[in-house]
LOVEX-41232 format. One record per residue (C-alpha): residue in one letter; x, y, z. Coordinates in steps of 0.2 Angstrom, whole numbers, plus 5000, padded with zeros to 4 digits. Layout:
LOVEX-41232
AXYZ ...
***
This chain:
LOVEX-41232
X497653064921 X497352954936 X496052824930 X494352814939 X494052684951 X492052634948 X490852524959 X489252454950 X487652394959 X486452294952 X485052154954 X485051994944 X483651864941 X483851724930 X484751824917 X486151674913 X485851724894 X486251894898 X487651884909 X489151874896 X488652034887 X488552104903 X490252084908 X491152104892 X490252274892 X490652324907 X492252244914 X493452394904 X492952514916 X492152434933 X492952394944 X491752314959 X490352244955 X488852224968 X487652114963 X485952084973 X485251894966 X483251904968 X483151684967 X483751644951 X483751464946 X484551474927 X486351454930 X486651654934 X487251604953 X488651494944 X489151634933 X489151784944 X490151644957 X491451614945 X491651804939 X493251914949 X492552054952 X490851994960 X490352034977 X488651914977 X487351964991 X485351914991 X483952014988 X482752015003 X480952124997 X480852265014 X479052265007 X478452105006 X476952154994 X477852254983 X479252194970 X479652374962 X479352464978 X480852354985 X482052364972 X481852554975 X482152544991 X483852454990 X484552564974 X484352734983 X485252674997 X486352514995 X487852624984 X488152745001 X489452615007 X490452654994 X491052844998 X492752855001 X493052704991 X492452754972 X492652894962 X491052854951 X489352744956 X488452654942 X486552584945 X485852494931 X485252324927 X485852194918 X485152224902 X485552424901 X487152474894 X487852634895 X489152714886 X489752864878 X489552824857 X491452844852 X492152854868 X493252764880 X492252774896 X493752794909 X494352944900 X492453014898 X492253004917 X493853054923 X493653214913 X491853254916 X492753224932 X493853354929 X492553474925 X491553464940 X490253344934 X489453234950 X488053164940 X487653104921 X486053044919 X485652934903 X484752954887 X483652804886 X483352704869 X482752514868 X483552414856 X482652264848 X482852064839 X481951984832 X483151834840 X484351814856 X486051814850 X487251694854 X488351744869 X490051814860 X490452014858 X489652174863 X487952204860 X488152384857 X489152324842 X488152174838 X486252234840 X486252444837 X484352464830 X483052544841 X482052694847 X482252824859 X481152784877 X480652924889 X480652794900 X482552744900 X483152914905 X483952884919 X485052944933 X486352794931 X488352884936 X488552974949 X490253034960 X489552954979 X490153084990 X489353204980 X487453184981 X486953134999 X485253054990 X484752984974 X482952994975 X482552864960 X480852854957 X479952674955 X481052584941 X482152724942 X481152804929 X481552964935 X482453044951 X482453194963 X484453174969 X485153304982 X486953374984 X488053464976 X487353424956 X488153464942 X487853394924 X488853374908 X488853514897 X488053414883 X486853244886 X488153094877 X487852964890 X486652834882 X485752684889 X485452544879 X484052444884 X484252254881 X482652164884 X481852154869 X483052004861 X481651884855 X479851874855 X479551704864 X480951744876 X480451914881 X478451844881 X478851714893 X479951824904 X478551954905 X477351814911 X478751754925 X478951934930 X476951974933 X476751814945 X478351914955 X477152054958 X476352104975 X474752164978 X475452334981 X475952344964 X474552284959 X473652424969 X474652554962 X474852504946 X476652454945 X477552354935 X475952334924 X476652324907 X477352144916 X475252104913 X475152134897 X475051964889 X475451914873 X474352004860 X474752184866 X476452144870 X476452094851 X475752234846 X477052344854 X478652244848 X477752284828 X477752464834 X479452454839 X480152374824 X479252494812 X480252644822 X481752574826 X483252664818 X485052624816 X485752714833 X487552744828 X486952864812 X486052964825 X486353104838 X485753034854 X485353214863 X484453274845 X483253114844 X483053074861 X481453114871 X480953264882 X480453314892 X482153284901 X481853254920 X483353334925 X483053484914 X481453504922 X482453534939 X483653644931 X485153584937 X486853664935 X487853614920 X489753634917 X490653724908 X490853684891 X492453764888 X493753634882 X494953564896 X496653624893 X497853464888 X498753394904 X500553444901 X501753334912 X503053414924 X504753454921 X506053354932 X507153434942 X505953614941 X504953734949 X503253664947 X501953764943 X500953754958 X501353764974 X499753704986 X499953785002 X499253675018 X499553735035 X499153605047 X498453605065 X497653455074 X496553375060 X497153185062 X495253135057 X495353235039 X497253275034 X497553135027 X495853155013 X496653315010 X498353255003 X497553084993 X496453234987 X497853334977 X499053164973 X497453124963 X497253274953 X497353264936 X498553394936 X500253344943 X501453504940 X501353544958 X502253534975 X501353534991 X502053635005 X501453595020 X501853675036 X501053575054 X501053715068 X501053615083 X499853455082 X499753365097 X498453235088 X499453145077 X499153235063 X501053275059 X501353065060 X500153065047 X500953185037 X502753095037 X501852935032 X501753015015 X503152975002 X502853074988 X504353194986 X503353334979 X502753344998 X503853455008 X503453455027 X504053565040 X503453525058 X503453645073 X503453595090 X502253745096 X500653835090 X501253975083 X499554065073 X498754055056 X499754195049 X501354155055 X501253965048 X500454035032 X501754145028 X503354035031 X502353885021 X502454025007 X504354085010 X504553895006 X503453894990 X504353874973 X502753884963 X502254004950 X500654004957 X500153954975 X498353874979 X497653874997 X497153715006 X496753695023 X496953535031 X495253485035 X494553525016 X494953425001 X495153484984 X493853434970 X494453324953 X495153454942 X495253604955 X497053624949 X496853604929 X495453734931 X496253864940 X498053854931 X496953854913 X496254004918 X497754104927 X498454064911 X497254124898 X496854294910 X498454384913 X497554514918 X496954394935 X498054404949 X496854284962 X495554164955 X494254074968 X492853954967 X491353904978 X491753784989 X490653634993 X490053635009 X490053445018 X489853395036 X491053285047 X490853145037 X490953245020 X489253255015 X488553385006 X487753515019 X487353715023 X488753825025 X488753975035 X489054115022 X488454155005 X489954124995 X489054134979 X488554304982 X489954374974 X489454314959 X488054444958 X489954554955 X490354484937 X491254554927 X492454574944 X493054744944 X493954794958 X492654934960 X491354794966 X492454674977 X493054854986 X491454904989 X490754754997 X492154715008 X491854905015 X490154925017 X489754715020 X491354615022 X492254465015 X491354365002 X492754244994 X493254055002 X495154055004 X495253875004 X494853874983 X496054014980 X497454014969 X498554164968 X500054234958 X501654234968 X502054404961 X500254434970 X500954384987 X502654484983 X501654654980 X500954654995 X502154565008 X501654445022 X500054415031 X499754515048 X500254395061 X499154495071 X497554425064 X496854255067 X495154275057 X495354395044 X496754405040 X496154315024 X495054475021 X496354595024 X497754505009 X496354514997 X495954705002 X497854745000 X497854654983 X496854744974 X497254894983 X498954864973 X498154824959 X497854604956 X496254574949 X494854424957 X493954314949 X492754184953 X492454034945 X490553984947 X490853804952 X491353704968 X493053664968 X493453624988 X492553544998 X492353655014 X492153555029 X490853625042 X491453555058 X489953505072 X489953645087 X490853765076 X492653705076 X492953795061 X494053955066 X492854055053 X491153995060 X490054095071 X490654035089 X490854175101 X492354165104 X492754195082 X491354325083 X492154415098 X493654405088 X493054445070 X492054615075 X493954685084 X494754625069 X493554685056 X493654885064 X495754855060 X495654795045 X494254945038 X495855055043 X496654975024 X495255105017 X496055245026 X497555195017 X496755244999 X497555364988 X496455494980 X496255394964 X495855244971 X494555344983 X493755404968 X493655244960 X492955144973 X491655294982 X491355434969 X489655434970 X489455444989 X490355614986 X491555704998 X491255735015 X492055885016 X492855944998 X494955905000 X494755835017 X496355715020 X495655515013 X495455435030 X494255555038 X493255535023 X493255345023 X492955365044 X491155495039 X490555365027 X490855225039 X489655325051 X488455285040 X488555105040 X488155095058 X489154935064 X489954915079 X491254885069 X491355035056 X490955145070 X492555085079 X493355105065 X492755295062 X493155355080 X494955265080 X495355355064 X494955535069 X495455495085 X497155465077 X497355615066 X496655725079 X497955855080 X497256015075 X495656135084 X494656085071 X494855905071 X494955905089 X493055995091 X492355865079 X493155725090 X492155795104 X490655815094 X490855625087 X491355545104 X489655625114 X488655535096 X489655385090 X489155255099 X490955155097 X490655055111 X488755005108 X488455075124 X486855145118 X486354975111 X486854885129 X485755025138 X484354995127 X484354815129 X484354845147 X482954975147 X482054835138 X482754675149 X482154785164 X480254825156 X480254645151 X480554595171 X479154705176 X477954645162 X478454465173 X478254535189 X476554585185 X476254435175 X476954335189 X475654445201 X474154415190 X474754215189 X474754215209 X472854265211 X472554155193 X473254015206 X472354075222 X470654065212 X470853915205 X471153845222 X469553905227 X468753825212 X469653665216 X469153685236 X467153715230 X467253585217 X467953475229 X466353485240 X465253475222 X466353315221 X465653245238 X464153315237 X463753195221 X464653045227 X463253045242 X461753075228 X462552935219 X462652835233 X460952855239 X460252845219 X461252685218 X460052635234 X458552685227 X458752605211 X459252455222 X457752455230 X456852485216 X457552335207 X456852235223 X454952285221 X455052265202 X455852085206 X454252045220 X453052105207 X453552015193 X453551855205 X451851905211 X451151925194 X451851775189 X451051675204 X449551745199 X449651735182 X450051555187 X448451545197 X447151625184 X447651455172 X447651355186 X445751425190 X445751425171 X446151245168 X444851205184 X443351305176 X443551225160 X443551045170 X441951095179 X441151145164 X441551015154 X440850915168 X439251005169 X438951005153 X439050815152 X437950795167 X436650895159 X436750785144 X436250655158 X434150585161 X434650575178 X435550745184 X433950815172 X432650725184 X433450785200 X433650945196 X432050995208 X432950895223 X434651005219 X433751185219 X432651135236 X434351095243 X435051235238 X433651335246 X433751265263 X435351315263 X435251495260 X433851485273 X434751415288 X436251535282 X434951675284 X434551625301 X436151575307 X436351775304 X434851825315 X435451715328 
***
């Protein structure tokens, strides 16, 4: 069993005391280590320096004012440069460490592997002492005591070109991945949580860590048990101590704490069926398997696709591989290959999908033969699966599996077609699979199928005549000759979905134009029943017409399907057997009401195209006067336009000339204003005078002289008025 190659990401600060358990743990089974420094100052730079397998990078915060929010950020996304370099991702920290209790962790992975597992999230438990241990051994060996924590159950293994997104919630406590998901059957994988080695050093780390925090955690309440201070932190290491247990007397996935995050998104779990024992192969014979690729322009991906089966678990196998015609290098790529269980036959010109399919099996020594196409790649274990169930169901001729559906750069995507469909089918009679495949159409991925060669040898070759189903039409002529199909409910190929629908099965016109000619020739395998076979598959749609020949009763109950396709079929086949009065009249009868063609159909549509152009005629009429009347609002609300600027104009004026006067009059009172206190001022003067002069003996004794004045004044102003 190949041994899995594993990349481990992690972020270290000042943890020199931890570093030694660290790599004694997990140096047997890592084999790249990532390892973010966030400014330690303890000696940890010197250690992670001087270690092998250490690629050292620095932790830079994305947010500035949050210390858990950017740890987040850089485990959901740092791991992604390893697809297509590692077969498992592990993101911890430095004081978890996982493990399986009692197993060798490169064998636990590379058979979960095997199984179709793509993630394994942890059960959490923190261990606890009351001292740091000096720095020799495993701590899993050394410290074992402590207590289950909801908190530690964590996504921490996953394969990378499985999940397109981990989703990890702050502290990874918790994640919402996406992709192709399955779980272990059972939960073993444990993480053991280190940080509680000592009070005082714990304490003091604690009190480091809170200073590190931002105001958004601080804000949001994360990372708070970093504030918890001493007393309560006390308090909690008493609690732990009083339930810590010894951990190697317990069953983790009995004790630990739910509920399970990942059991809450019910995520698919594998199998629990025991993998059969890899049996090697026998020199100098036929191997058991026999993959059949056929090859045509796919430089970018053929070359996944043959590192894909050289690393399956499974190695009784050949691959036959037949090129038809690249011009893209892809056949250079193929010779590069030395493997001699790959056997290579190149032709200089395109000759079809059937025709390279079939001589890639007249070349296949194989007691079974599993389909590959060249820009898929097949799954860990695809072929310990299917050969372990071929050879505990004798009865199962053709066993498929889903497929994973991945994009050009082999992520996890949409596919096209519902391939799970079929499972709705189980227990897989032939009855089922018959039935859809006439009244629907295909439902299996060829590309996971693996098949007996007696199969292939009941049957004879595929039609060279069909480009895109003649997939479809093997499997309606193996169970017409009796192989059962079986569907295994888990991925097994990844399925690439090309961009602009390169794939020859995906919905392009051209593959549609194709598919619905192809589809009406292949229905005509129904027409080839035999009257047992009829009765099992359509007994309960009853006879047409009682002891009518086979294919005119397959052709009435394709009439009432109503596709293009069964009609075509249903016209062709009467019109083929058409050779007595009776069959002749009801040729007539069908041809003036089968609509074959989907004449009818392309009428209708252009009955309703030509409604639709009136209905935009008038609309365009009715948009025309919209347009004329809004000109005429525009030209009147032109004039309103002019007509205001000139009121505005002549308002701006007025208030201009309003601003004037209210300047003169405020100046005017003011002089005035100034004047009254000037008169003011003088009046007061005067009186004061007066006043004093009256306090005088002499303005008192000439006050007769001052009136007698005054009244020969008044008399010469009266007669100066006579005058």
């Amino acid at each position: 069993m190949k041994t899995p190659i594993v990349h481990l990401y992690t972020i270290c600060w000042d943890e020199a005391d931890m570093l030694g358990f660290f790599f004694r743990h997990y140096d047997p089974w890592v084999d790249r280590y990532v390892i973010y420094d966030d400014g330690s100052t303890d000696g940890s730079l010197d250690i992670l320096h001087a270690h092998p397998k250490v690629e050292l990078r620095r932790f830079v915060r994305t947010n500035a004012e949050s210390f858990v929010l950017s740890h987040r950020a850089l485990q959901n996304e740092v791991w992604k440069e390893s697809r297509g370099l590692a077969d498992w991702i592990v993101v911890t920290a430095i004081d978890e460490h996982l493990h399986v209790p009692g197993r060798e962790m490169a064998g636990y992975l590379a058979e979960e592997a095997d199984r179709g597992v793509t993630l394994i999230p942890a059960l959490g438990f923190d261990l606890n002492h009351l001292d740091m241990p000096d720095d020799v051994g495993l701590l899993t060996q050394r410290i074992i005591h402590g207590r289950p924590r909801i908190a530690f159950n964590k996504l921490s293994l996953f394969k990378p070109e499985a999940l397109r997104e981990t989703g990890f919630g702050p502290g990874r406590h918790g994640a919402v991945p996406q992709g192709d998901l399955c779980l272990p059957a059972q939960d073993n994988l444990v993480l053991w949580h280190y940080k509680h080695l000592g009070f005082i050093r714990n304490a003091n780390r604690e009190a480091l860590q809170a200073e590190r925090l931002g105001q958004v955690d601080r804000a949001q309440g994360l990372g708070q048990h970093y504030l918890w201070g001493r007393e309560r932190l006390r308090a909690f290491w008493d609690e732990m101590d009083r339930e810590s247990v010894d951990l190697t007397q317990v069953v983790p996935n009995e004790v630990c704490i739910r509920p399970l995050w990942w059991e809450e998104q019910a995520l698919r779990r594998a199998d629990p069926t025991p993998l059969p024992p890899l049996v090697p192969a026998t020199p100098g014979a036929a191997p058991t398997v026999s993959v059949l690729v056929k090859s045509f322009q796919h430089v970018r991906y053929v070359r996944q696709t043959i590192e894909s089966l050289l690393a399956q678990s499974f190695q009784d196998f050949e691959i036959v591989v037949t090129d038809d015609g690249s011009t893209d290098g892809t056949a250079d790529i193929l010779r590069s290959f030395t493997d001699p269980r790959i056997r290579l036959e190149c032709w200089p010109e395109n000759r079809g999908i059937s025709a390279a399919m079939n001589a890639t099996i007249a070349r296949a020594r194989g007691r079974y033969l599993a389909i590959l196409n060249s820009d898929d790649w097949a799954l860990p274990g695809r072929l310990r699966r299917q050969v372990a169930f071929l050879d505990a169901h004798p009865e199962v001729s053709l066993v498929f599996g889903l497929p994973r559906p991945v994009d050009e750069d082999g992520l996890p995507t949409t596919a096209f077609n519902d391939f799970a469909y079929a499972l709705r089918f189980a227990p897989f009679p032939r009855r089922a699979w018959l039935r859809h495949f006439f009244f629907q159409g295909n439902v299996l991925n060829a590309p996971t199928a693996m098949i007996r060669r007696e199969a292939y040898e009941a049957v004879g070759p595929y039609d060279p005549r069909l480009t895109n189903l003649q997939d479809f039409d093997m499997w309606i002529r193996m169970l017409m000759a009796g192989h059962g199909i079986h569907l295994l409910p888990e991925p097994l190929t990844a399925f690439r979905i090309r961009a602009n629908h390169a794939n020859t099965s995906a919905p392009s016109p051209e593959t549609r134009l194709r598919s619905s000619f192809e589809h009406a020739k292949v229905l005509g395998r129904f027409a080839e029943f035999d009257d047992p076979l009829y009765r099992e598959v359509f007994d309960e749609e009853g006879d047409v017409q009682p002891g009518e020949e086979i294919a005119l009763r397959v052709a009435a109950l394709s009439l009432r399907i109503g596709t293009i396709e069964h009609r075509n079929f249903a016209m062709e086949t009467l019109f083929a057997r058409a050779q007595t009065i009776d069959r002749a009249t009801r040729l007539r009868e069908w041809g003036g009401q089968v609509d074959a063609l989907n004449i009818r159909a392309v009428e209708e549509r252009d009955a309703r195209i030509a409604g639709l152009h009136e209905v935009l005629a008038e609309r365009d009429r009715t948009l025309a006067e919209r347009k004329n009347a809004v000109a005429e609002r525009d030209r009147s609300l032109a004039k309103h336009v002019d007509l205001v600027a000139t009121l505005e104009v002549a308002l701006a004026q007025r208030r201009s000339e309003e601003t004037e006067q209210r300047s003169a009059h405020t100046a005017a009172v003011a002089a005035l204003r100034a004047e009254v206190c000037d008169l003011e001022a003088r009046l007061a003067g005067a009186s004061a005078s007066l006043a004093w002069m009256r306090s005088r003996l002499t303005w008192r004794l000439t006050v007769p002289l001052r009136l007698l004045a005054r009244h020969q004044r008044r008399i010469r102003q009266r007669i100066g008025a006579w005058l």
